[in-house]
N, C-alpha and C positions, 0 to 999 in steps of 0.2 A: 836584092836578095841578101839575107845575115851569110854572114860567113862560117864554114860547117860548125867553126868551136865555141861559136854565139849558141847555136843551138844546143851544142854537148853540153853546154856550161848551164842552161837554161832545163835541160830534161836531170842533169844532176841535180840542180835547186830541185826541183821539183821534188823527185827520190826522196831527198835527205829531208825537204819538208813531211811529208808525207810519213818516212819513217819517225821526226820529230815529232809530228800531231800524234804519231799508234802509242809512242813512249809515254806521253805524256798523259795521254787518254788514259794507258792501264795504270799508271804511277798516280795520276789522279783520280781514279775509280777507287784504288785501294786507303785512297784518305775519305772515299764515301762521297768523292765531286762527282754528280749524275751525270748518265748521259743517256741522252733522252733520244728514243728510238722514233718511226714513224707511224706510232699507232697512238692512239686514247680510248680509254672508258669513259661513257656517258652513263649520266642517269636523265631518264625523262621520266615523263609523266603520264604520257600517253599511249606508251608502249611501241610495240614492233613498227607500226604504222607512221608512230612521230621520228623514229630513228632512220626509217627509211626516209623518208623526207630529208631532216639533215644529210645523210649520205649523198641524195641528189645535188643539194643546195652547195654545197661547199665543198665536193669534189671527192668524199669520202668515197671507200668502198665496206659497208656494213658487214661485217664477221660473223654477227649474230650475236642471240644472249649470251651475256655471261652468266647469270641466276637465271632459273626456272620462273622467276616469279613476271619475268617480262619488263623491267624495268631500268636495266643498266645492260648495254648496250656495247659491244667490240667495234670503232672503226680504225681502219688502216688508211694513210691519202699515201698514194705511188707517187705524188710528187715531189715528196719529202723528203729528204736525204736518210738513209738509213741508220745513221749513227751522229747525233751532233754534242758539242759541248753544253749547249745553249737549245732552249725552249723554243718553238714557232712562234713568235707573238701573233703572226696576222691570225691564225686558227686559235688558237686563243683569245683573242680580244672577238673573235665572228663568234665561239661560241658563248662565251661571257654575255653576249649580247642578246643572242636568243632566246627569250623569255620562258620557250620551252624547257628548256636545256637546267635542270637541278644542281645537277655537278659535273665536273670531267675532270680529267688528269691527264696529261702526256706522258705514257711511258716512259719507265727509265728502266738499264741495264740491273738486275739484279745477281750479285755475283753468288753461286750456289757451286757447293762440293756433295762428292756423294758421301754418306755418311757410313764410313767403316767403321769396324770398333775404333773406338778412341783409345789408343796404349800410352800411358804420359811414361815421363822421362826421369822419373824419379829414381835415382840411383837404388833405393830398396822395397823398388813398385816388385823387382820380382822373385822379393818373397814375401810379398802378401796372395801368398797362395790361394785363402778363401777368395778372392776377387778377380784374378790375373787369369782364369782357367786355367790353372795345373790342376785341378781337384773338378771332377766330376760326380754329382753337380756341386757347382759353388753357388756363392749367394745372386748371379746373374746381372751383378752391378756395373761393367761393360757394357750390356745391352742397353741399360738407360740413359748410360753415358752419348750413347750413341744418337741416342732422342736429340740431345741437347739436354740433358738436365741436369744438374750439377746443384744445388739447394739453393741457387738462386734466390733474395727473397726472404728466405727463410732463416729464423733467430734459434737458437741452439743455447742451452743454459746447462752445465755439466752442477749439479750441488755435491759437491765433494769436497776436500782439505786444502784447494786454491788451485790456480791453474796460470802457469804462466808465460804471462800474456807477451811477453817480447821476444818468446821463441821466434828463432829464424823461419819453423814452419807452420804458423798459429799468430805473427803479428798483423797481417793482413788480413784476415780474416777476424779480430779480437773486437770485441762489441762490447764497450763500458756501460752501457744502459741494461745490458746483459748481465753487469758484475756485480756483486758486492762481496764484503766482509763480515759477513753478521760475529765472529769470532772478536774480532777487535773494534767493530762499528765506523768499518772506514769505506769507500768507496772502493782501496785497491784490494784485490781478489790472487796479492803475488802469494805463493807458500812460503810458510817459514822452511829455513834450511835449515838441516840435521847432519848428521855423524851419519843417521843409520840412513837418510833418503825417506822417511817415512811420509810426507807429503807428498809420495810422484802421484801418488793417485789420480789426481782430477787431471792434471796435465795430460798421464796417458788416456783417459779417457776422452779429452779434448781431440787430443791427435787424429782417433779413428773417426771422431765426426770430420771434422773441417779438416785437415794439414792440407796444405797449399799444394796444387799441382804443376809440374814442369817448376818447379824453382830447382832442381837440380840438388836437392837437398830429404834426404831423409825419403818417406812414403810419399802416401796419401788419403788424403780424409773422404771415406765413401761421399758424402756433401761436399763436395771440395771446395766451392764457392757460398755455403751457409755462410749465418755468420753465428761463432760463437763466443761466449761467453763464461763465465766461472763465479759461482759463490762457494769462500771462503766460510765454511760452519762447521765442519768435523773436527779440525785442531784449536779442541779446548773445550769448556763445557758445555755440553747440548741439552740442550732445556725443550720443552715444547712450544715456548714460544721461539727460539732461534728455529726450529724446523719450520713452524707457520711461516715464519718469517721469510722463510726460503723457497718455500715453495709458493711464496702467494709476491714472489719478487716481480715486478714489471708483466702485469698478467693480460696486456692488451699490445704487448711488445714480445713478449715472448713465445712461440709456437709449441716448443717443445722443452719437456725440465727430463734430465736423465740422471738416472741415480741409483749407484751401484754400492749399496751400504741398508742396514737395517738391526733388529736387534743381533745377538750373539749366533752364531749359528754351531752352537753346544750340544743340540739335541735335547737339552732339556726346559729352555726358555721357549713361555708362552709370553710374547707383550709385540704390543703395536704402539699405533698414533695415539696422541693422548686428545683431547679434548679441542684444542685452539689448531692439532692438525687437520682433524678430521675435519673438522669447518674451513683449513683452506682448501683440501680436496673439494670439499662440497662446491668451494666457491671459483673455485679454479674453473669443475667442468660445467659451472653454470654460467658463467660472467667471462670466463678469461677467451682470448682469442674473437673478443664480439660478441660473445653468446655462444659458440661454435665449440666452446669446451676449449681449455686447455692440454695438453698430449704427455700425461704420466708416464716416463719408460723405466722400468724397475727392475734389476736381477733379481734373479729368484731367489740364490741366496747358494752361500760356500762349505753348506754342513755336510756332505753328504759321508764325510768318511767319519762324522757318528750317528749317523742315520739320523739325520736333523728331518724337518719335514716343511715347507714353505708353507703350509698352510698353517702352524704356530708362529706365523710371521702377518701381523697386522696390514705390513706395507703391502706387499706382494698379493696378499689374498683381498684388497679393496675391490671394490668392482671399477674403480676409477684410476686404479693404475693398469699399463699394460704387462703384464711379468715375463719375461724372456730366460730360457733356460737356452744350456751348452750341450754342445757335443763336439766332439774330435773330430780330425780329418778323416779317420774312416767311419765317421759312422758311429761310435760307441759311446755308451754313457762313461760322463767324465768322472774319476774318483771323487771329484768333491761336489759334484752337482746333487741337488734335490728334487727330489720325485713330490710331485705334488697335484693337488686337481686343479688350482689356479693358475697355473702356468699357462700360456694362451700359445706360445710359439717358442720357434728355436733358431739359434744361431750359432758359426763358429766358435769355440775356443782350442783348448789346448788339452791332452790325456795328463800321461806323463812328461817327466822333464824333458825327454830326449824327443819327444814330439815338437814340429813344428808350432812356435804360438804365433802370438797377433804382434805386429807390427805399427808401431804409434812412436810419438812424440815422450821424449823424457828431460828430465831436469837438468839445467843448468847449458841447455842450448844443444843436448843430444838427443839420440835417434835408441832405442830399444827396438828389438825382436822376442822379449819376452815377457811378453804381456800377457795375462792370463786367466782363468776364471770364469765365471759370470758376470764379473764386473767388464769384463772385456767383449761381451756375448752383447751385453744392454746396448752399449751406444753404439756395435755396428747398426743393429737394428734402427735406432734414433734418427741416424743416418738416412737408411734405410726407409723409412716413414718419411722427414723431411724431402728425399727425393719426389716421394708422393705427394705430400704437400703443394710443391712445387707443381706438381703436373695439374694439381686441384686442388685451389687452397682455400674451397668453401667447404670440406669436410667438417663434419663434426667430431667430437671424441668417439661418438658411439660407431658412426661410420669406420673411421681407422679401425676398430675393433671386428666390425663386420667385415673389414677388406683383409686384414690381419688373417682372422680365421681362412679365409678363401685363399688366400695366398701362398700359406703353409702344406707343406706335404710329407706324405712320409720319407720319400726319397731312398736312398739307402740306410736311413736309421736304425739302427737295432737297437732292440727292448723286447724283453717278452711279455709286457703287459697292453700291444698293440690292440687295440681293440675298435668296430665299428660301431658308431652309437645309431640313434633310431634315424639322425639323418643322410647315415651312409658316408659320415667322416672317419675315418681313422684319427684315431685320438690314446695319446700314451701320458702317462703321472709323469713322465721324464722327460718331455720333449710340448706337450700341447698337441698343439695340430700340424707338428714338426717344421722341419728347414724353412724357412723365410725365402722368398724368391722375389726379389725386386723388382723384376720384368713384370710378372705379373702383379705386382702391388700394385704399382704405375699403369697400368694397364684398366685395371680395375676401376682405378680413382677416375679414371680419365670418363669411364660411363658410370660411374655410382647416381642412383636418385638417392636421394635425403632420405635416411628414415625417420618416421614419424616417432612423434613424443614417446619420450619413455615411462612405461608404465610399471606400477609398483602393484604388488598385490601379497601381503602378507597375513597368514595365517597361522594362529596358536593354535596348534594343537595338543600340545599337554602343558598342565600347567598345577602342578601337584597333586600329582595321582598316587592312587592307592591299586594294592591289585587284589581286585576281585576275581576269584576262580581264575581264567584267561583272558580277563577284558582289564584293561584299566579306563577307572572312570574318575570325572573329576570331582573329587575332595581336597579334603588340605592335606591329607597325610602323603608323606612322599615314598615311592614306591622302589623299590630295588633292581638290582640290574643283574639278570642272570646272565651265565655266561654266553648263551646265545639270544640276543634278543632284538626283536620287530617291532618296531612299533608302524602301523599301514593306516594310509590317510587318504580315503579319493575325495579329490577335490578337483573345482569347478572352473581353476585358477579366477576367480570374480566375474565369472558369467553374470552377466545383468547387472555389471557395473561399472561405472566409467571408467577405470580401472584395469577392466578384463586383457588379460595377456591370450594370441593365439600363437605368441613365435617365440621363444624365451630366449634371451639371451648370459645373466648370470643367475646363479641361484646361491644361495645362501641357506645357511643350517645355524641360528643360535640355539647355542645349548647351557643350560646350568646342570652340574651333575657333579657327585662325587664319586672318588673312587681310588681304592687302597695303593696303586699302584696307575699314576697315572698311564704311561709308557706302554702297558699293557693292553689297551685299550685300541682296538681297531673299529674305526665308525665308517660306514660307507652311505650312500643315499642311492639308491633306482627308483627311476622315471620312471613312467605310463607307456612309454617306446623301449622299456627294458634295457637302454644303459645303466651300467652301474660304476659308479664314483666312487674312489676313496677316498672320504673326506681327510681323513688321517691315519697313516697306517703306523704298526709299532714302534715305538722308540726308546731302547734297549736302555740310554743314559737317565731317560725321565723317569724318577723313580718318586715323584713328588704326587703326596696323598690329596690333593687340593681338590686334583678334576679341574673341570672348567667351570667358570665364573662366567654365566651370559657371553659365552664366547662365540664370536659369529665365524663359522667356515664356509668358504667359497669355492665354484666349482663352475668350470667352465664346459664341460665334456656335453651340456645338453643345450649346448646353443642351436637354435632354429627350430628345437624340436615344442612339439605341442604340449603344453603343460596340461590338460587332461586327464584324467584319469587316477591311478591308485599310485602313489606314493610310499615309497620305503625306506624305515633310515635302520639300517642295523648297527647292535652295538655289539660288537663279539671280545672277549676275553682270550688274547694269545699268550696269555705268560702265566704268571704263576695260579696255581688251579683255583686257591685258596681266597684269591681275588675277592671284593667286597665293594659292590657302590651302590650309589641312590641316583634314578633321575625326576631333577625335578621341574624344568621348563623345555619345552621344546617346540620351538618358531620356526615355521620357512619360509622364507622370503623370494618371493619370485618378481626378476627385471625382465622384460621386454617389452613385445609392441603389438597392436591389436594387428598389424601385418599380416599376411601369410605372407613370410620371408621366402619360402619353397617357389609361390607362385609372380614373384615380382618380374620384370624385365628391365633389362638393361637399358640407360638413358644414351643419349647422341652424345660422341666427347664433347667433352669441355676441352676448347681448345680457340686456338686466334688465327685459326686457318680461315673461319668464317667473315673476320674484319674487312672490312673494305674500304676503309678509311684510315688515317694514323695520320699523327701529329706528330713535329718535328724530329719528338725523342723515340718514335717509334710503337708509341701506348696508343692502342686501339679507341678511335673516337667514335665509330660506327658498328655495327655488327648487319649482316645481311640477315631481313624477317625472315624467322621469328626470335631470332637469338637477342638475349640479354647483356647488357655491360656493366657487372658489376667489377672493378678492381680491374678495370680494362681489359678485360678477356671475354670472350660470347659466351654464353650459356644457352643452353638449351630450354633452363629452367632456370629457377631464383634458387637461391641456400636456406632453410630455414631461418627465422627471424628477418627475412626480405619477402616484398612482395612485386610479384612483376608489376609495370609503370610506362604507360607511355606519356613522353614529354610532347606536348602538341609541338608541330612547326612554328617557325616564326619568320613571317613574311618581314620583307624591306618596302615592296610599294606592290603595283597590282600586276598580278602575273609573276612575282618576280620573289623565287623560294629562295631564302637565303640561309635557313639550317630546318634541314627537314626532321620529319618527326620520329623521336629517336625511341626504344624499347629498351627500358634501364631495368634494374634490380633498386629498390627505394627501401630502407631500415622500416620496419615494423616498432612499435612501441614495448619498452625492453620484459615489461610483463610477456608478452605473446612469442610464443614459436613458430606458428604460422597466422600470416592475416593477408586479408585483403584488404586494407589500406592501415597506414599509421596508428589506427585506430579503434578496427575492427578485428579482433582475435579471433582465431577460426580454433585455435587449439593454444594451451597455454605454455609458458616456459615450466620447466622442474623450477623450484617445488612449486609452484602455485597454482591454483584449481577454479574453476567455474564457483563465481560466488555472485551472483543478480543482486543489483543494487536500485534497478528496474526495469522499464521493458525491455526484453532481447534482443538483440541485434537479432534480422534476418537469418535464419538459418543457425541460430546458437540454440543452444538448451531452454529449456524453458524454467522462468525466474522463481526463483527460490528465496527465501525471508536471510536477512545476510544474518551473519553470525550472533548469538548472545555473547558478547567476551564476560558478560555477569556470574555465568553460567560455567568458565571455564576453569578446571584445576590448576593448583600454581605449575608454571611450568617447571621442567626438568633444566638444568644448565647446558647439557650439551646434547647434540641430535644423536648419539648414540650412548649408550652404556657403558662404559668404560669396564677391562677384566678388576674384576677384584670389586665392582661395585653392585650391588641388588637393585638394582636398577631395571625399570620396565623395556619392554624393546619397543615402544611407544610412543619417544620424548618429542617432543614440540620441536627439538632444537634451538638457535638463536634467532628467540622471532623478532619480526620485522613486523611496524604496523599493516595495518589495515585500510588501504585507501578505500573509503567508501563513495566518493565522486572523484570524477574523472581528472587526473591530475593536470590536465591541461586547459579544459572545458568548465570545471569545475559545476557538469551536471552528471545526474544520474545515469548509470550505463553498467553494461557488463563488462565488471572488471574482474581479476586473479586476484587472490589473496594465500599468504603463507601458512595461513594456520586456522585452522574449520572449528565451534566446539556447537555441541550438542549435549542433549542432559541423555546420560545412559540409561536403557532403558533398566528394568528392574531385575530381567531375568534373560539370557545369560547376560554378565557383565561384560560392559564395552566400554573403549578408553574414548575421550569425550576430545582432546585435542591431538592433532599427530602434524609431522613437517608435511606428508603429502596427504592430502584428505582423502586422496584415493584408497587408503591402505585401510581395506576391509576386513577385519577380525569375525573369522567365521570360525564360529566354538562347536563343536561334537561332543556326545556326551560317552560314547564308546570309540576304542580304538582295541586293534586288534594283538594280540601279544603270540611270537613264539618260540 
């Protein structure tokens, strides 16, 4: 027999090993060293019936499925220790060997927290009031934080007067593929220093995207994990090519361009993009991010205290930017913001000075609290989106725009120009479709389907009129503008043509017209659902007799709703009585989608809850059927310009599956928006159209004689009219050829082409080339006047 203190000394080892292995176990768990439980997942082939066999054979006891589909399998074996450092080889190597058996894995410990708000540690987290919940409601970005989301992933590009990149709270986060200088033509994107600081700009707008969380330093960036970026273009001279240039920077690396600058906000400037910009927009939301659009975020702009108007602002009113206006902590409209119809949402800023502002990154390795404006409104929002991104990053531009709108509310906002339009949103000139709420962005994104092609449908209706009695009809003489006046148009939006819009999303008003007293001049547009839009309301400083030149205004307030019906644009005289103009072109341009947006349903998230497989770094190699793996996460569905794919298995010897067969998302060919296979277009990319080069694919259009280019007028230089030029609203754009055989194949097929011409016919006239051959000019010869 041991002596009693052989055994004390024996049952101590024991203890101290014991608590040795638990220490080491969780100190080693937390460097991510597994420890593997006594359960596995099977996959078989033969379902409930093959699993239950293994269960006999090898000592398991079956749990049951883990899918519905019958094929991957729960067992547990009791004889396995519950918790080990190390894997069972013998139950490994039995099932490895059974021919049945597709895959398994030996559970391991997964370490899980429950998720509270996330509060970071940032010395001046708490007075970013908009985010922190002091302000009811704020912009909800806590809540996503709490998902796990943080901009992950996601490139951030600020274009403003440099950004700098070696801040304490912005250098880990700073992304040189993001940067340039177009001002001096260099790669670094640091701002020149000043006397007066006039450079902080881009820096504090970097701040509210990205600034780094828990560094103990300063805030933090709604994206706190983005990654951004800065081009260096505003200090110095801006030309139209330094903007193309800017905005058309790393456009398959870049997700998002935020940009808090445009022309003067004087109240009496009308000017936009010029020629080489418009064509990066074009090119941005057609090309950039994949095909998927690139993500415009734009202040609306800083005139309000001379009644400036965002819709005399090019940038703002594109249909390819998003535009973001301000309000105050309680709610009000800010002194310097503008009331506009293109404004699409809203975000914090700041009233007066003694009001709380925004909180961001400043020059020279400090921290500000007083940040301010619209410019400060834009990149919360940028932010804001990027989170979304994050949660879905097969959106499209037009998507964000549709999740935008759904996301925004009135909330506590005040205005008195609140109004419901025909689809039952409240919608205000000063806010959009008000406060931005993140939770539900990300919410949204997470079940969005794709929508379908976007569709163009433009219609001239006056086009140098005379006025007969109370009709205007078309001749060359131009017609005058009295002080109250209507001109009414029902239209069909392109019924019976591939073209036809049933869900509209932006709408547009070009107009040519004179008039003694521009400023004076209040234009409004109402739908066929009886919203009514101010295209432009008075502006007391413009006193310039020019009028508009082909000037296009934009108007978001009738998104979803049905373009049917009778159309109204009034022109009303608010100022001096004695007033005098001419109108003499008048186009409107309808964007959306043959949809009914009203009746759509929500899709299954997009999300990697579905995976059931992952590789070393954690990236989704599997998705459970029927989900997709595009960019390693499941889908439910493919993104446009992808089409779903399955990859056959690939056997090792007989019986014996060595990577089963996988359901992927595969790139469509870059003419097409959606196809079924590489090859096969079901619907085409913008700008390009159904043009038969010969027999049709299955299920496409039936083939049509391809274009005469003999036939076709010279083209225009740029896809829009520029103010100030007489210019058609018609232009071809920057054409691109015409493949007429198959770029890869080099046979006959239905391909897309950019530019359609036909011989007009005699009577009415019709323009013979346009960028989208959809864009069907339906001419009347009476309009109604009152």
């Amino acid at each position: 027999m041991r002596p009693a203190w052989t055994v004390l000394w024996l049952r101590l080892a024991l203890t101290l090993s014991l608590v040795l292995v638990c220490f080491l176990a969780v100190g080693w768990a937390s460097a991510r060293v597994p420890i593997y439980v006594s359960s596995w997942a099977v996959r078989v082939s033969q379902g409930y019936r093959e699993a239950e066999r293994l269960a006999r054979k090898f000592g398991f006891v079956n749990l049951g499925q883990i899918f519905p589909d019958g094929r991957y399998f729960h067992l547990r074996h009791r004889g396995v220790v519950q918790q080990s450092l190390t894997p069972h080889w013998g139950h490994r190597l039995r099932l490895k060997k059974d021919p049945k058996v597709q895959w398994f894995e030996q559970q391991t410990l997964r370490w899980r927290v429950k998720r509270s708000l996330m509060v970071p540690t940032d010395p001046w987290f708490s007075k970013q009031w908009y985010m922190n919940n002091q302000v009811q409601p704020d912009l909800n970005i806590l809540q996503v934080w709490s998902q796990g989301l943080s901009g992950q992933g996601i490139v951030v590009s600020i274009l403003d007067d440099g950004i700098e990149k070696d801040h304490p709270d912005l250098w880990a986060n700073y992304d040189p593929l993001a940067s340039y200088d177009f001002n001096d033509y260099d790669p670094d994107p640091q701002p020149r220093y000043t006397p007066s600081e006039e450079n902080r700009h881009g820096t504090r707008c970097a701040g509210e995207v990205a600034a780094i969380a828990n560094n103990r330093f300063c805030g933090i960036g709604v994206a706190y994990n983005a990654r951004i970026g800065g081009v260096r273009m505003l200090d110095g001279t801006i030309t139209d090519v330094i903007e193309a240039q800017s905005l058309s920077l790393q456009p398959q690396h870049i997700h998002i361009y935020s940009a808090s600058w445009g022309p003067e906000d004087d109240g009496r400037t009308v000017d936009g993009p010029g020629i080489l910009t418009r064509e990066a927009f074009r090119r941005g939301v057609t090309k950039g991010r994949g095909g998927l659009g690139t993500l415009f975020i734009w202040a609306s702009g800083n005139g309000g205290l001379h009644y400036d108007n965002c819709n005399c602002d090019g940038y703002t009113n594109s249909i390819h930017t998003l535009s973001v206006g301000s309000t105050t902590r309680q709610g009000h409209v800010p002194w310097y913001s503008e009331a506009c119809a293109s404004t699409l949402t809203t975000t914090y800023s700041s009233g007066v000075v003694t009001e709380p502002q925004i909180v961001t990154t400043d020059l020279h390795h400090q921290c500000t609290d007083k940040h301010t404006g619209t410019s400060a409104s834009a990149p919360l929002a940028a932010g804001m989106i990027a989170l979304a991104l994050e949660a879905n990053p097969f959106l499209t531009w037009r998507d964000m725009q549709h999740l935008v709108v759904r996301a925004s509310r009135r909330a506590h906002l005040q205005a008195e120009d609140w109004r419901t339009n025909g689809m039952g949103r409240q919608v205000s000139h000063h806010y959009g479709y008000g406060l931005l709420d993140a939770r539900v962005l990300v919410d949204l994104a997470r079940t969005w389907l794709p929508t379908q092609p976007q569709k163009k449908c433009v219609i001239r209706v006056l086009h140098a009129p005379t006025l007969a009695g109370r009709a205007l009809t078309l001749h060359t003489t131009p017609s005058p503008i009295l002080p109250l006046t209507h001109v009414r148009k029902k239209m069909s939006a392109c019924a019976g043509h591939t073209n036809y819009i049933r869900s509209l999303e932006h709408v547009q008003v070009q107009l040519s017209l004179s008039y003694s007293r521009r400023g004076d001049l209040e234009i409004s547009l109402t739908s066929p659902m009886g919203t009514r839009s101010t295209l432009v309301a008075i502006r007391p400083f413009d006193i310039s007799g020019q009028g508009y030149n082909n000037w296009i205004f934009m108007s978001t307030h009738f998104w979803d709703e049905d373009p049917r019906g009778l159309w109204t644009l009034g022109l009303e005289n608010k100022g001096y009585y004695f007033n005098t103009g001419t109108l003499y072109r008048y186009t409107l341009l309808l964007y959306g989608t043959t949809e009914d947006m009203t009746a759509r349903p929500m899709g299954p998230q997009v999300t990697s809850s579905a995976c059931v497989q992952r590789d070393t770094e954690g990236l989704c190699q599997e998705c459970h059927s029927p989900a997709y793996i595009p960019g390693h996460l499941c889908l439910s569905h493919c993104p446009p310009r992808y089409f779903n794919h399955t990859h056959q298995a690939i056997t090792t010897g007989p019986g014996r599956l060595a990577v089963p067969a996988l359901r992927v998302c595969s790139s469509c060919h870059s003419y097409c928006y959606t196809c079924r296979s590489p090859l096969d277009c079901t619907t085409c990319s913008p700008p390009y159209t159904w043009i038969s080069t010969g027999a049709p694919a299955r299920g496409l259009p039936p083939p049509r004689p391809p274009p005469a280019h003999h036939d076709c007028p010279p083209l225009p230089l740029s896809p829009w009219p520029s103010p100030g030029h007489d210019a058609d609203p018609a232009g071809c754009g920057l054409w691109e050829p015409l493949p007429l055989q198959h770029p890869l194949l080099g046979l006959p097929s239905v391909v897309c082409g950019s530019c359609q011409c036909q011989k007009p016919p005699p009577s009415p006239p019709q323009y013979s080339c346009w960028l989208d051959p959809g864009d069907i000019w339906l001419g009347e010869s009476t309009f109604a006047l009152a």
